[in-house]
C-alpha positions as CSV (number, residue, x, y, z in Angstrom):
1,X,107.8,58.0,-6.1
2,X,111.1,58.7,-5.2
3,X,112.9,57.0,-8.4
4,X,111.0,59.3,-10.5
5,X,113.1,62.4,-8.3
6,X,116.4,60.1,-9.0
7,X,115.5,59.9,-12.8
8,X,114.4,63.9,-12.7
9,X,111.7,63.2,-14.3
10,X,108.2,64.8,-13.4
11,X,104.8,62.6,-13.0
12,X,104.4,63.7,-16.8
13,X,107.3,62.4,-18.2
14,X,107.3,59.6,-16.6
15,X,103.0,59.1,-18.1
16,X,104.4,59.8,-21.5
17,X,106.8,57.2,-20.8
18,X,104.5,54.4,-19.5
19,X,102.6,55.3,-22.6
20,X,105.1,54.6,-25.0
21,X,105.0,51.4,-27.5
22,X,106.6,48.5,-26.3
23,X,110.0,48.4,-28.0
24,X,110.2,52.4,-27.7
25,X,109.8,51.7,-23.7
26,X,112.4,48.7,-24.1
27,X,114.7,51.0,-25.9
28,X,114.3,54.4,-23.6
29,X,115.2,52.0,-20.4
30,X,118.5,50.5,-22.0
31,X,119.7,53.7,-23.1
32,X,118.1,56.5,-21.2
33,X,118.0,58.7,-23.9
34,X,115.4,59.6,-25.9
35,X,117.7,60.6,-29.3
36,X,119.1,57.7,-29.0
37,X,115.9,55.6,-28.3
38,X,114.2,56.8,-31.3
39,X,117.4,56.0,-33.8
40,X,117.4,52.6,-32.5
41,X,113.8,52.1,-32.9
42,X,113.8,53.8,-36.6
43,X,116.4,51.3,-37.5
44,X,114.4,48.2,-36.0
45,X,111.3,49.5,-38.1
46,X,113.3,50.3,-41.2
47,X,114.9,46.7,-40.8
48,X,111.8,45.5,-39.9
49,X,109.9,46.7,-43.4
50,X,112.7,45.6,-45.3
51,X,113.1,42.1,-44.6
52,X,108.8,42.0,-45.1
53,X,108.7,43.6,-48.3
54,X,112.6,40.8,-49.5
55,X,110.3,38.2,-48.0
56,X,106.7,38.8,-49.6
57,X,107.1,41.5,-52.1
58,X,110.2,42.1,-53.6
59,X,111.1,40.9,-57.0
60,X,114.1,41.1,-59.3
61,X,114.5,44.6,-60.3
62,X,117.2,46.7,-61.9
63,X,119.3,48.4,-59.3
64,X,118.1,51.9,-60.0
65,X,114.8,50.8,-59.5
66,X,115.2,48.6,-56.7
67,X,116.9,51.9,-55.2
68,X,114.1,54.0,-56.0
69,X,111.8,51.3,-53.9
70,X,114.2,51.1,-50.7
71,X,114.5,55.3,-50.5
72,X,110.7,55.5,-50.8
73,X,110.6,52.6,-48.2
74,X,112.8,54.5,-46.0
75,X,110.7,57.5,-46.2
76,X,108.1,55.9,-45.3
77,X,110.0,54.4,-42.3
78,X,110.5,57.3,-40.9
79,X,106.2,58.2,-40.9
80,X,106.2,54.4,-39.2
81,X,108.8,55.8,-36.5
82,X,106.4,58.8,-35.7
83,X,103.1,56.4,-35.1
84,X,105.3,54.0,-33.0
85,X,105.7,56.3,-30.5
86,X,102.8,55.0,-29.1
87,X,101.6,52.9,-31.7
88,X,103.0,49.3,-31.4
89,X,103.9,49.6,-35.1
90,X,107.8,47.8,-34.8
91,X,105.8,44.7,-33.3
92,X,103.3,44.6,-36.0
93,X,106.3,44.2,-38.0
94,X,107.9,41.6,-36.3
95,X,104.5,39.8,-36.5
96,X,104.4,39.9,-40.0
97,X,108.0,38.9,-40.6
98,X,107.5,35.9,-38.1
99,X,104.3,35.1,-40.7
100,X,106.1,35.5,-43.8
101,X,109.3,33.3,-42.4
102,X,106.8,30.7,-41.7
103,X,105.1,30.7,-45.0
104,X,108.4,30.3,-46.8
105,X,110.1,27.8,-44.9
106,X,106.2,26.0,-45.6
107,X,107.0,26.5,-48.8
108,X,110.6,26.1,-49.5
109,X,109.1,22.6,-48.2
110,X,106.6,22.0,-50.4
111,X,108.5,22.5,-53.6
112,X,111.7,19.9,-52.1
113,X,108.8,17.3,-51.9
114,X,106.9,18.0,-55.4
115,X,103.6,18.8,-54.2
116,X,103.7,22.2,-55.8
């Protein structure tokens, strides 16, 4: 009880805080700011999305196009930072990146050995 009159921070802030997603919490306690806290979380998502769509989405596009894709994807990033607030969206992420790493290593595999 007294840390949270250290901090300044009121039985409500700290709730919202306990009730953030787990990299947003992560992030808040490293930094201690919230502006900051949310850049570095929008830039893990974005990150995030962008190695999943290189790794099970993406093909060879013209640039203009492949622009197009990465500003829309970015966009949509920022919606993605809103929900992981409290939404454990960024982990999601690294879930499905860790999947699609593992099914292309897998795969990378079977194609050195001929079986595909």
């Amino acid at each position: 009880m007294s840390s949270l009159f250290v901090l300044g921070l009121s039985k409500a802030d700290q709730h919202a805080i306990d009730n953030f997603s787990p990299t947003l919490k992560f992030y808040y306690q490293l930094t201690n700011n919230p502006e900051i806290s949310n850049w570095l979380l929008f830039i893990t998502i974005s990150a995030l999305a962008i190695l999943v769509y290189k790794l099970g989405f993406a093909k060879k596009l013209p640039i203009l196009k492949s622009l197009v894709i990465y500003l829309f994807l970015l966009v949509g990033c920022l919606f993605f930072t809103f929900l992981a607030i409290f939404l454990p969206i960024a982990e999601g992420l690294m879930v499905a990146a860790l999947i699609l790493i593992v099914y292309k290593i897998r795969l990378n595999r079977e194609k050195k050995s001929g079986n595909i």
